[in-house]
N, C-alpha and C positions, 0 to 999 in steps of 0.2 A: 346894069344896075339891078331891074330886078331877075329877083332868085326866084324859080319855083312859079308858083301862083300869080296871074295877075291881080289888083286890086279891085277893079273896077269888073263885073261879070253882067252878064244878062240875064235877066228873071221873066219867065213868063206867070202873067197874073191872071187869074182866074175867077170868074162870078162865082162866091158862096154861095148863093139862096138859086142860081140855075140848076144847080147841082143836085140839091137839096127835095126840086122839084123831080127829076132826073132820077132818083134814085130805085123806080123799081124798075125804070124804059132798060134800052138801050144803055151798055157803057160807051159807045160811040156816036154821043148824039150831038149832031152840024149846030144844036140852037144855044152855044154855049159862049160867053161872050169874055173876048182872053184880048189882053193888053199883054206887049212887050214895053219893058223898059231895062233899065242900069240900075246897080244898086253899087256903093261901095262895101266893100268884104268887111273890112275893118271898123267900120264904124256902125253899121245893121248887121252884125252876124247873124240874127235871128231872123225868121222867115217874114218877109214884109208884108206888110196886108193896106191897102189904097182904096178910100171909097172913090170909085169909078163911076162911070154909066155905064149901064146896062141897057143895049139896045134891044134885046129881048125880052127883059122884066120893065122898062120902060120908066125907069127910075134908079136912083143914084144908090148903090149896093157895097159890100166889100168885095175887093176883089183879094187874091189870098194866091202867094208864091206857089206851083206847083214844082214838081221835080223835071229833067226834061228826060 
């Protein structure tokens, strides 16, 4: 039944404001705090963004879809 693309994908999410901190260090820095979840294609087409915790920033943050 399905064609092509599945509907259901997985997104990895990403701390904005670790990043943000981050930005003159290292682009490979360990203190970055990423969620995996599901998203469906068809109904979020746009790049989802979740306030999370942040075990690093040590408070509740966006977290924001990166590419993989």
């Amino acid at each position: 039944m399905a064609q092509g693309k599945d509907v259901r994908v997985t997104v990895i999410l990403e701390c904005t404001s670790c990043i943000q901190k981050d930005i003159n260090k290292e682009k490979a820095s360990t203190r970055i705090s990423r969620y995996i979840t599901e998203k469906n294609r068809h109904n979020t087409p746009n790049r989802l963004e979740l306030r999370k915790f942040c075990p690093y920033c040590y408070k509740h943050t966006i977290h924001g879809e990166i590419k993989k």
